[in-house]
N, C-alpha and C positions, 0 to 999 in steps of 0.2 A: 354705473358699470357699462363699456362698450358690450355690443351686440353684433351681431354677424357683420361681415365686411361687404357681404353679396347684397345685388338692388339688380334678383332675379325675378320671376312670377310669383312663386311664393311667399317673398317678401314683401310684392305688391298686393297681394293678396291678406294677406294679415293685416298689413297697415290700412286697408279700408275696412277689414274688420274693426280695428281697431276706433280707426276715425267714424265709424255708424254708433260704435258704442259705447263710447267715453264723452264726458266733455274736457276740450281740452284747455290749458292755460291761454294758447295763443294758436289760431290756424292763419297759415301765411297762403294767398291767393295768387296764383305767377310762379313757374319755375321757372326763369330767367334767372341774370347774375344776381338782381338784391333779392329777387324770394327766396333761393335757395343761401343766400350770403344771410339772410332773415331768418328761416329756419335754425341755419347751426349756429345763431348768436342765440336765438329761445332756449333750443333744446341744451347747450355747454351753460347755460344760467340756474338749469335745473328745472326749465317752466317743461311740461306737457306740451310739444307741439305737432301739428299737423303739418303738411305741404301738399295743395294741389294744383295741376299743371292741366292746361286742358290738349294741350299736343303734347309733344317731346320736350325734354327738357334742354332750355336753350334754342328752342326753335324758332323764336321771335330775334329781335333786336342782338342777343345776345350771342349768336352765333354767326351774324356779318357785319362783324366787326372790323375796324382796319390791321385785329390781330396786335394793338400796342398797349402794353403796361406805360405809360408814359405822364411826364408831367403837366405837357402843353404846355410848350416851348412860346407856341403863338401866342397863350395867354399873359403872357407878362409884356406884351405889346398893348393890353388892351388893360394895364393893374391891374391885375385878380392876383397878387401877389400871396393872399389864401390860399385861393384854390390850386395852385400852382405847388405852392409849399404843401400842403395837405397831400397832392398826388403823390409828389416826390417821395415822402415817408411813406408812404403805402407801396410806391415802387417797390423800396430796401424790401420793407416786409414781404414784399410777396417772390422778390428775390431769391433771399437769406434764408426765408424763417417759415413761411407756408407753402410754398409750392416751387422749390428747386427746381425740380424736376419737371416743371410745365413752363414753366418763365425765366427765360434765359437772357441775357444781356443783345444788345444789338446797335451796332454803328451807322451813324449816320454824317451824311456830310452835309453842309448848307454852302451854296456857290455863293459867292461874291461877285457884283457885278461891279463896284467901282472901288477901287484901290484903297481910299483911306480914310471918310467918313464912316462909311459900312462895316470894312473891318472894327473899326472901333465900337459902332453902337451894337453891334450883332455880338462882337466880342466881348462885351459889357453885361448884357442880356444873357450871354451864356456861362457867365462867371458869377452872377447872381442864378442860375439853374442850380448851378453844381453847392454855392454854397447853399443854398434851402435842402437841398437831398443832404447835408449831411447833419440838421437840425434836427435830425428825431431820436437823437441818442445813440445810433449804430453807425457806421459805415454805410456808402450810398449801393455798393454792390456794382458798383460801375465806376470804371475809369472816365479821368474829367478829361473837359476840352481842352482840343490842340489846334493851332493855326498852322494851315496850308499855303504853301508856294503856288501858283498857278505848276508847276512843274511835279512837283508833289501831288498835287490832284490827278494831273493825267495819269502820272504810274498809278495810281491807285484807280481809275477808272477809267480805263483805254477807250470807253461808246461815249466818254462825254465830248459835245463836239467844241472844240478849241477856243470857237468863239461865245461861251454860254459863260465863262467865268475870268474873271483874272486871279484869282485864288478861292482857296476854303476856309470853312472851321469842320471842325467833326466833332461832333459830342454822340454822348450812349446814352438810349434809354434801351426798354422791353420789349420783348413781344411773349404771346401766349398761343395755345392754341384755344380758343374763346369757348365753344362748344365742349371740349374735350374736359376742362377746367368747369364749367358746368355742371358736367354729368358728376363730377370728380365730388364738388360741393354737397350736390345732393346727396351724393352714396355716405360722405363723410357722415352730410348731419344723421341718415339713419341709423349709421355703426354709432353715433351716441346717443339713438331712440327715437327720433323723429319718426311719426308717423308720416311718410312721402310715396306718392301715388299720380304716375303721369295716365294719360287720356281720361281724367274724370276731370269734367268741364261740371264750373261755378255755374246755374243758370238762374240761380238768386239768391236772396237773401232772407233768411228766418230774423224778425223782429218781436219782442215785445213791448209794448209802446212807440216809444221812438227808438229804444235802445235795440241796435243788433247784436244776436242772440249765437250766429251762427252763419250755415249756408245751405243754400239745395243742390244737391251734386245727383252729378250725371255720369257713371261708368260708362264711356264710350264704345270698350272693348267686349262689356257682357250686356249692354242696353240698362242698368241696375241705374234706378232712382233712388238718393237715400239721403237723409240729413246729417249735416259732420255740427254739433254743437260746440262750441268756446265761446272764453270769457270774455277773447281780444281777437279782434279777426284784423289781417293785414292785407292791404292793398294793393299789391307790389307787383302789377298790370303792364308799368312799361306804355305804351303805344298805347293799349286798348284800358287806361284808365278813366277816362270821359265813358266809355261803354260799358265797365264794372259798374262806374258812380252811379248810370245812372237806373239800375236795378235797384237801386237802396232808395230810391223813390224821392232823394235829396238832389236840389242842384249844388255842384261842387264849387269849393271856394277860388279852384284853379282850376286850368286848361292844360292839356300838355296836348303839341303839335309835331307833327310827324313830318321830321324831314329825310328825304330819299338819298342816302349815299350810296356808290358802285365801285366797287374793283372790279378788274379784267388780272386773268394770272395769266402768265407767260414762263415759258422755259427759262431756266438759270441761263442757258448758254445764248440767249438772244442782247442780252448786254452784260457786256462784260466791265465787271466792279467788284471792289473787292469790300463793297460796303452798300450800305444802304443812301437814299437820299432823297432829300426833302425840298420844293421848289416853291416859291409865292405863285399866287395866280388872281387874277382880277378878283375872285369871289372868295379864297378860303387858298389851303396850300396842297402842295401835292405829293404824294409821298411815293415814293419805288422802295419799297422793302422788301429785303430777302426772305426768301420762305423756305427752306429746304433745297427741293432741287426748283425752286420756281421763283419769279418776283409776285410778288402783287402791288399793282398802280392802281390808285386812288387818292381822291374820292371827289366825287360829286358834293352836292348841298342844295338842292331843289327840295320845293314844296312838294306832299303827297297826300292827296285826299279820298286815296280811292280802297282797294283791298287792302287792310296791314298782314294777312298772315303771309299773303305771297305778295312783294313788290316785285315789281317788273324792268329790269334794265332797258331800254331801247336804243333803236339804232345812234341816235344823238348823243344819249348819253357817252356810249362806247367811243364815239368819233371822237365825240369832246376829252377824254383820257389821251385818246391814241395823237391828237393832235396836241395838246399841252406837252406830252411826255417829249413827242418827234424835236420839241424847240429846241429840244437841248441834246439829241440825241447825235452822233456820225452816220449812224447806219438806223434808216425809220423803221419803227414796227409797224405791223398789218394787220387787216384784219386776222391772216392765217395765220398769224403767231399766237392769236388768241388761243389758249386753252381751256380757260373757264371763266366764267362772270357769275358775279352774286350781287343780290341788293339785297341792301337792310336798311330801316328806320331806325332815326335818332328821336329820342321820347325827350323832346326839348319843352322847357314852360314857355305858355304863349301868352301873349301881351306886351313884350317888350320891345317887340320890331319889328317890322313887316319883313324884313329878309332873315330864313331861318339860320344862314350862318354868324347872325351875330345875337340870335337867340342864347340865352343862359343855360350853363353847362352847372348851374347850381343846382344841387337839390333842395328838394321841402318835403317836411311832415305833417301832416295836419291831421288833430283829427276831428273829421268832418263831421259825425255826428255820435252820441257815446256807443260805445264798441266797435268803431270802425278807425283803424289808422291808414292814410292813404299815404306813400312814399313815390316821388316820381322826379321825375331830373333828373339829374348829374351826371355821369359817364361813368364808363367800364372800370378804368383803374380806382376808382374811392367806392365802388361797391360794398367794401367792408364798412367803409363810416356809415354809408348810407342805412346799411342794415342796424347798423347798432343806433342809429338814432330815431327808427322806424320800432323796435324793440324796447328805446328808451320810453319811446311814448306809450309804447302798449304798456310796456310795465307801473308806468307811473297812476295807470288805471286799474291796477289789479288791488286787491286786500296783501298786506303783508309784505314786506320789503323783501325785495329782488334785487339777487348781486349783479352787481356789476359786468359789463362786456367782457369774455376773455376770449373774442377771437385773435386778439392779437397775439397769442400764443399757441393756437392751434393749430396745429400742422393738417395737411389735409393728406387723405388716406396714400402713402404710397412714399410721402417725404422722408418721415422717416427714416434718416439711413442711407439715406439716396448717394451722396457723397462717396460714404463706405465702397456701396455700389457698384460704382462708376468706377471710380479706386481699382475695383476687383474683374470688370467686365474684359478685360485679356482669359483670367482665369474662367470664368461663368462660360464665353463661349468654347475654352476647350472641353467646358465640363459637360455641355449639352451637343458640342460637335454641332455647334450653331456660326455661323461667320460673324468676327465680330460685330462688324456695321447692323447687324442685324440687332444684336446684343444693346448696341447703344440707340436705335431706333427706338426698340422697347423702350431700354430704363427713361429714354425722355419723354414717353407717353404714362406710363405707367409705373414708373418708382420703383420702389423697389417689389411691391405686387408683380412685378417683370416674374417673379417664381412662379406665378398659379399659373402667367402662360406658357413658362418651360415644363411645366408639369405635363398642361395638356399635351403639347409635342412629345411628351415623351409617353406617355401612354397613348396617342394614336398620332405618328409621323406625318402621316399627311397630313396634319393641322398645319407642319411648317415651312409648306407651299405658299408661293404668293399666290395673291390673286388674278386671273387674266388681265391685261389690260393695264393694272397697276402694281408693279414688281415692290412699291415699297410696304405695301400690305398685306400681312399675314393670313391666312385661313383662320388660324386660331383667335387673331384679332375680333374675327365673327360671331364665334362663340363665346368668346368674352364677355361682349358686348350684349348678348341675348341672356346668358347665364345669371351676369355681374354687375351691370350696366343699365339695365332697364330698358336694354334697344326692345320693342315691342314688335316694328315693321322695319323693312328693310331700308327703305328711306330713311329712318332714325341713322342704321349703320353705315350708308354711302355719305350722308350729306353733314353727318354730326360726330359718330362715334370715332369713326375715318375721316377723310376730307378728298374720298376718290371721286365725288362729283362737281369739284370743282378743280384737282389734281388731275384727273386721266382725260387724255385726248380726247377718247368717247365717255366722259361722262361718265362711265359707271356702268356704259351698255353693256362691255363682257365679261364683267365683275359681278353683274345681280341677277344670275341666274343661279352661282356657285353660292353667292354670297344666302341669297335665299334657299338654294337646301340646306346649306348648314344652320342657316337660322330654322330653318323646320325641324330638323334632329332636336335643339334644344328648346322648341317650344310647343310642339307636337301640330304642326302643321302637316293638312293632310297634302295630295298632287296638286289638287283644285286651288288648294290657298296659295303655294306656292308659286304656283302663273300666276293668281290674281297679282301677288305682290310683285311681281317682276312686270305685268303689266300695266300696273298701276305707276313703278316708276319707271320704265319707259314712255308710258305717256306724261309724263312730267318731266324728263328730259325734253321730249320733243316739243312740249310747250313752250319750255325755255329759251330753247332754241329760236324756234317761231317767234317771242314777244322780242327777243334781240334784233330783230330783224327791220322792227316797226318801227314809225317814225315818232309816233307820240306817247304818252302815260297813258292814254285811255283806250288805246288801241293795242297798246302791250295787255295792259291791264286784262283788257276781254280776250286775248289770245291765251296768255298764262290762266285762265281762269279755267280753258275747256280743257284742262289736266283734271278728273277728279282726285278729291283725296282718298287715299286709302280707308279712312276713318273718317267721315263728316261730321265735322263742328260743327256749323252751322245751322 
């Protein structure tokens, strides 16, 4: 039987009651893409499961992402002709079937450099994409490739400059909003029972013999020590799985090694395209993806040894975007185009090559010693296998036969319907005397749950205020997000629930003083907590700021470092 849809304080509150006093089937460790992808493959099996995160959920790897549902196109240069097929069907799926409403289609163009080898092998290449996306039984969700004129490319991208192509192709993959689909996860697997609980940080592990029994958890929000017991305890660390392992007092039988990617976003109106576009580059490729009213250019592929919960963009990194992108561009972007930058770590296995970009995008499960399954590898779009095969193995440890996966039919909380929706969103905004665009903002954040936030605006109007700073953001969005969401601190809602601090010119600065009273209405923050929180993420914007600035990782590193965090992990 589903359970409440809300993943407010109350909810968070009960689910550590719960996890202090039960033992469960399976507790999953990481709210990232596969713990929470791991949890609502437990809990839709029927097992008893737990979830805990030791920050926000998605606040690792999983929310600076390059933003794509995709196959990896690159990868069938390199035969992974698996993995490549495997993404593709999980595309459709997450298209079609789980999450409309979050992951929508997106075009892309690849330039041509020389007339008629290239067209052919690239065109070759992308005629083997389209047919794998359409081998899993459904329709791919996406229109297939087309070849472009050199003349045909410019109408459709006037900043490309003349001499960067003699023609194109364009194929479709996804994008998501990475974080936003996170929270989305989590909230799902609690509406069918999951015990799910962000700022309680793992700081060991309960053993009897050799066998792990369980974990020792840390409520960060109340100072509350307590033990969560289960039968099968899951791994699903991301970056910091080498530092989970090695609290289990075992050396692990793999490495996973962190490498540094960075976007820079930029205003839609700084190049004008009517699509997105993907470029080779000596090290890895480059991508200009549309984001709303913004691009995002990325990404990097550097080694990163130092903090994983904050990485640091630096002044190189940025150059190095801003100067690959200009090769091909009419009119160069600047630094002052910059809007926002983010870095995030790729949790790649290590051992296979000294350079992380030709590191393995494969995942593994092991498990490492009995009652512990460790999941680590892969990438954002096969999240769902990953999880079901990280559950395969816990289940194959338990007493008693356990059904089978059915997340591939699980819609996530909001899908439902969504279509209908959208269908109807002419009507919806006359009904709430809301503007449409506003209407369809919504249903693409939040499905058809888009109700519970016309409700709020209509029982108190000012919720349907934007925010200072960032016109495409609701006030209600805020309280959403504190009420339903599981935002706990404000930073959860600029950097994760929202995306205003890497969207707004200033970051978030004239947005989280509103943002933070309203977050104190719904979580009974007094005046004093309210500064802290707004001062806490102002000085984490201006650290930000600051480590952009710098010329190296270790010197970013220690400037983003003198931000504290609102809640210390460590």
């Amino acid at each position: 039987m589903a359970r409440s849809t809300k993943l407010g304080p109350e909810e968070r509150r009960a689910a550590i009651e719960r996890l202090r006093d039960k033992e469960l089937d399976i507790l999953v460790v990481g709210g990232g893409i596969v713990g929470t992808g791991a949890a609502l493959d437990a809990v839709t099996r029927g097992l008893s499961t737990g979830l805990l995160e030791a920050r926000d959920w998605a606040s690792g790897t999983s929310s600076r992402s390059s933003k794509l549902v995709h196959g990896g196109i690159r990868y069938l240069e390199q035969l992974d002709f698996r993995l490549v097929r495997e993404a593709l069907i999980e595309r459709g799926l997450l298209l079609q079937r789980i999450a409309p409403h979050l992951v929508k289609p997106v075009r892309f163009l690849y330039p041509l450099q020389k007339r008629v080898f290239e067209r052919f092998y690239v065109g070759a290449g992308m005629l083997l994409y389209d047919v794998f996306s359409y081998t899993g039984g459904r329709p791919p969700g996406v229109p297939h490739h087309r070849h472009l004129t050199k003349r045909q490319v410019h109408r459709a991208i006037p900043s490309l400059a003349s001499d960067a192509m003699v023609g194109g192709l364009t194929y479709y993959d996804a994008q998501v909003d990475d974080a936003r689909y996170v929270a989305s996860l989590a909230r799902t697997a609690s509406s069918y029972g999951a015990h799910v609980a962000s700022r309680v940080k793992v700081e060991g592990f309960l053993k009897v013999g050799e066998r792990v029994v369980g974990v020792k958890a840390h409520d960060l929000q109340t100072d509350e020590h307590f033990e969560v017991r289960a039968k099968q305890v899951v791994n699903a660390t991301g970056v910091w799985t080498d530092d989970t392992q090695r609290m289990v007092g075992e050396r692990g039988t793999f490495k996973v090694r962190a490498s540094k990617g960075i976007h820079l976003v930029v205003p839609r109106d700084r190049i004008q395209s009517a699509m997105g576009m993907i470029f080779r580059t000596e090290k890895s490729v480059l991508f200009v993806i549309p984001w709303g009213r913004h691009w995002l250019i990325g990404t990097t592929d550097t080694d990163w040894n130092l903090d994983k919960a904050h990485p640091a963009a630096t002044a190189a990194d940025i150059d190095y975007l801003l100067e690959h992108v200009n090769r091909v561009l009419n009119i160069p972007l600047t630094r002052e185009d910059v809007e926002g930058v983010y870095a995030g770590l790729r949790p790649l296995l290590a051992g296979e090559s000294e350079e992380t970009s030709k590191l393995s995008r494969e995942h593994v499960v092991a498990h490492t010693v009995p009652g512990l399954v460790v999941v680590a590898g892969g990438k954002w779009t096969t999240y769902r296998i990953m999880a079901k095969d990280a559950i395969d193995a816990a289940a194959d440890a338990l007493d008693g036969r356990v059904p089978a996966s059915t997340t591939q039919d699980i819609a996530l909380l909001g899908a439902e319907g969504y279509q209908a929706a959208w269908n109807k969103r002419g009507k919806i905004a006359r009904a709430f005397d809301v503007h449409k665009v506003r209407i369809e903002h919504l249903l693409n954040r939040y499905g058809t749950l888009t109700d519970e936030l016309l409700d709020l605006i209509r029982s108190d109007p000012r919720l349907g205020e934007p925010l200072p700073g960032a016109d495409d953001y609701l006030a209600a969005e805020v309280v959403y997000a504190a009420s339903h969401e599981g935002a706990l601190h404000l930073d959860d809602v600029l950097a994760r629930r929202t995306r205003i601090s890497i969207e707004a010119w200033d970051r978030g600065v004239s947005a989280a003083p509103v943002a933070a009273e309203l977050m104190g209405e719904v979580l009974g923050w007094d005046a004093a907590r309210v500064t802290l929180e707004v001062e806490r993420y102002l000085q984490r914007v201006e650290a930000e700021r600051a480590s952009q600035q710098q010329p190296d990782d270790e010197s970013a590193d220690r400037v983003r470092l003198g931000a504290p965090d609102i809640v210390k992990v460590d």
